[in-house]
C-alpha positions in Angstrom: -15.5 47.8 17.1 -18.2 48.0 14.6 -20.0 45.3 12.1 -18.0 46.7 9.4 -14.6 46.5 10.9 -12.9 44.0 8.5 -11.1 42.4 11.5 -14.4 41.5 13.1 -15.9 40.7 9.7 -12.9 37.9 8.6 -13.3 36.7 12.1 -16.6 35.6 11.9 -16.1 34.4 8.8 -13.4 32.3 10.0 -15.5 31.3 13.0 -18.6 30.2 11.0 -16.0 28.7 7.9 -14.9 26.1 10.8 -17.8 25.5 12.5 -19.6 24.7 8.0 -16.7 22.1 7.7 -16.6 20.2 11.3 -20.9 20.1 10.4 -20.1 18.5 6.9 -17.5 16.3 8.5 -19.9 15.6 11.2 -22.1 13.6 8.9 -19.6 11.2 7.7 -18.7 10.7 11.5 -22.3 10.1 12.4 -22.6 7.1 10.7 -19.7 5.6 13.3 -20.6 6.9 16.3 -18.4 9.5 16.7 -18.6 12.8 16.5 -15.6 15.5 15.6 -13.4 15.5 18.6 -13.7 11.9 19.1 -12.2 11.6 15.2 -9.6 14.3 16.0 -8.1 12.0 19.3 -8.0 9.3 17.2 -6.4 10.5 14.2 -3.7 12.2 16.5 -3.0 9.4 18.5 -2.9 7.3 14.7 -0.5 9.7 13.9 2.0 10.1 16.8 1.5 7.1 19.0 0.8 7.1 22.7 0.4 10.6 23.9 -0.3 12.1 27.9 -4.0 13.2 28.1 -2.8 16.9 28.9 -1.1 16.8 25.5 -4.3 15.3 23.5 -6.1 18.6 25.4 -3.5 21.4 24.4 -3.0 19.7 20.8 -7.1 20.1 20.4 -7.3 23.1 22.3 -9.5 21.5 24.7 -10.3 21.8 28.4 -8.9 19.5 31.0 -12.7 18.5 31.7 -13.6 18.3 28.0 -10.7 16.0 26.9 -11.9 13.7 29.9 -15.1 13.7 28.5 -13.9 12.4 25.1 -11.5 9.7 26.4 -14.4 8.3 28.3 -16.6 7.9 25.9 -14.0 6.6 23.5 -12.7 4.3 26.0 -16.0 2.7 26.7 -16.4 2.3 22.5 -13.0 0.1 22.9 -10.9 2.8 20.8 -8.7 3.6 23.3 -7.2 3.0 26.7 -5.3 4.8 29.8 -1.8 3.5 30.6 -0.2 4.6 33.2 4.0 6.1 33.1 6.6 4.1 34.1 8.5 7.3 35.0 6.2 9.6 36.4 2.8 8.3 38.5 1.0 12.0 37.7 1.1 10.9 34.2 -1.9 8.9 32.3 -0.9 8.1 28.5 -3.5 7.3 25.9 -3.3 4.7 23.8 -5.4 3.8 20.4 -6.7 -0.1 21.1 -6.7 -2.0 17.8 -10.2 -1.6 17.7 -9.4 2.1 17.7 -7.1 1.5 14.7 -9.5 -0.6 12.5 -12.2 2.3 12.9 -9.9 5.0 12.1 -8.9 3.0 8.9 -12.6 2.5 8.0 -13.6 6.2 9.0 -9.9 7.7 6.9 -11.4 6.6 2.9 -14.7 8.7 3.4 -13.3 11.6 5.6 -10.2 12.5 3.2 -12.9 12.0 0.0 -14.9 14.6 2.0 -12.2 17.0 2.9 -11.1 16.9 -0.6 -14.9 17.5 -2.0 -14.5 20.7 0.3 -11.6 22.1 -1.1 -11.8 20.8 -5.1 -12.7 24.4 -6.4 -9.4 26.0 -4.9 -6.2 26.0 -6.4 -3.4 24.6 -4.8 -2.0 28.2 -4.7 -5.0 29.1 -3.5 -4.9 26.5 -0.8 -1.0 27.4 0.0 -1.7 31.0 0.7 -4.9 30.1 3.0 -2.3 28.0 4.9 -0.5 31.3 5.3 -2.9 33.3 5.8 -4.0 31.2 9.1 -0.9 30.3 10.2 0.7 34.1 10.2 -2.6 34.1 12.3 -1.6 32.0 14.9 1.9 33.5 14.8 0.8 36.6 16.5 0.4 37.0 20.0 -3.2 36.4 21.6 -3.5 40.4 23.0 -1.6 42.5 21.4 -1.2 45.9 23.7 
């Protein structure tokens, strides 16, 4: 594989696309103290309720240590707190305090205003077939032999 394969070339474009956005996005977070992945937790757990930690970690595609990490440090802001399962003991849900709520309400204005500002010079064509595009992406398998 060579610089000028175009499979190496739109996957470093890809890779750097993401990591422009989560730096723009990072601004906005900044001024709340909380930085991309903390946002992300919040925002999933704002959007379907109480989850297990395991499934915060494979929903963000982060490592069991990593995911710890975060729901420390956002349960020492107050945003969120471990409940335990009434079914199963090995289980530890998550659960967005209303502290966690009202920050993710004042955060949500400002971060969709930026995420549109990102995306106002594309069609929303253009924007459906990106969807494709990545999503036909993740359809394939990881190694393909």
């Amino acid at each position: 594989m060579t610089e000028n394969d175009p499979k190496i070339k739109a996957l470093m474009s890809m890779i750097r696309t993401s990591q422009y956005i989560q730096d723009r996005l990072k601004s906005d977070l900044s001024v709340y103290h909380l930085n991309f992945t903390e946002y992300m937790v919040l925002e999933l757990l704002f959007k379907e309720g109480d989850q297990p930690i395991q499934y915060i970690g494979r929903k963000l595609l982060l490592a069991s240590s990593s995911i710890t990490y975060v729901i420390d440090k956002l349960e020492k802001k107050g945003y969120v707190r471990r409940v335990p399962s009434s079914t199963d003991r090995r289980v530890i849900y998550i659960q967005m305090t209303n502290q966690g709520k009202q920050i993710r309400e004042d955060i949500s204005p400002n971060y969709v205003s930026s995420v549109r500002y990102l995306f106002e010079d594309y069609s929303v064509e253009e924007l459906a077939q990106l969807t494709q595009f990545l999503d036909k992406i993740k359809g394939q398998p990881a190694v393909k032999k």
